[in-house]
Residue, then its C-alpha position, 0 to 999 in steps of 0.5 A: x500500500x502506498x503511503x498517502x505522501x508518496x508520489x506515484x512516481x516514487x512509488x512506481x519506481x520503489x516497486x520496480x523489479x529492475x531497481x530491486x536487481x539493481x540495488x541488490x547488485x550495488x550493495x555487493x558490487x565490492x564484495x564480488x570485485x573483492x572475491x574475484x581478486x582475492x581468487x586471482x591474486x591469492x597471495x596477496x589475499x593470505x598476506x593481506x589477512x595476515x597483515x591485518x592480524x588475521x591467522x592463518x592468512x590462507x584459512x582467512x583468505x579462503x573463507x573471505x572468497x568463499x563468503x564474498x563470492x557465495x554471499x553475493x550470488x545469494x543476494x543476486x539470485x535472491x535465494x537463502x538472501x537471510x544467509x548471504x546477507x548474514x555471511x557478508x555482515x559477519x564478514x564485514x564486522x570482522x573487517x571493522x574490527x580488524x582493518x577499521x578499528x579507529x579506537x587504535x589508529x593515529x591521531x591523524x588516521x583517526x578520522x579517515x579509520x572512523x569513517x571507513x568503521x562507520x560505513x561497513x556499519x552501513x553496509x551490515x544494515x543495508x544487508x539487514x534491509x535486504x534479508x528483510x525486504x527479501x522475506x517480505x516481498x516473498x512472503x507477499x507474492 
């Protein structure tokens, strides 16, 4: 039902299949480029997991790939959407706490660190949003 204050054309364009993909397909862009690189340069992802405290690097590397890739194609098929999206929160607080933890930083990375924690947050609740909009739509249809 459409609120009283929503223009038509707002709603018309909220209740769009094609901006349903689109926003899924935004949200977890990095995720897919992030998986994709990390398979490639394998390497580089075990030293960037050990480099952030995070040992074994390969056993995080593998998990992060595995997460970043599979949580993606769940959001992107919207199929077990509760379950990507809740591996790729997970993952995402584990690089606040790892690579964003601003509490730790320099005086002078405070503020840049504390944006980046802050933004992951915002990532962990548009994952929430679309775990919650995925049962509802479903459940509606």
């Amino acid at each position: 039902m459409r609120p009283a204050d929503e223009p038509r054309w707002a709603a018309t364009i909220l209740s769009s299949p094609l901006l349903w993909h689109a926003a899924r397909f935004a949200l977890v862009s990095a995720y897919l480029l992030g998986g994709v690189v990390k398979l490639i340069d394998f390497a580089g992802a075990v030293a960037e997991q050990e480099r952030f405290g995070l040992h074994p690097g390969w056993l995080w590397a593998t998990l992060a790939i595995i997460v970043e890739l599979g949580g993606s194609l769940l959001l992107l098929a919207d199929r077990l959407v509760w379950i990507g999206a809740g591996a790729l929160g997970v993952l995402t607080f584990v690089a606040m706490l790892t690579a964003n933890a601003f509490w730790f930083a320099p005086a002078a990375d405070r503020g840049m660190q504390a944006n980046a924690f802050f933004e992951h947050l915002g990532l962990i609740a548009g994952f929430v949003l679309v775990a919650m909009l995925s049962d509802q739509r479903r459940s509606t249809s």
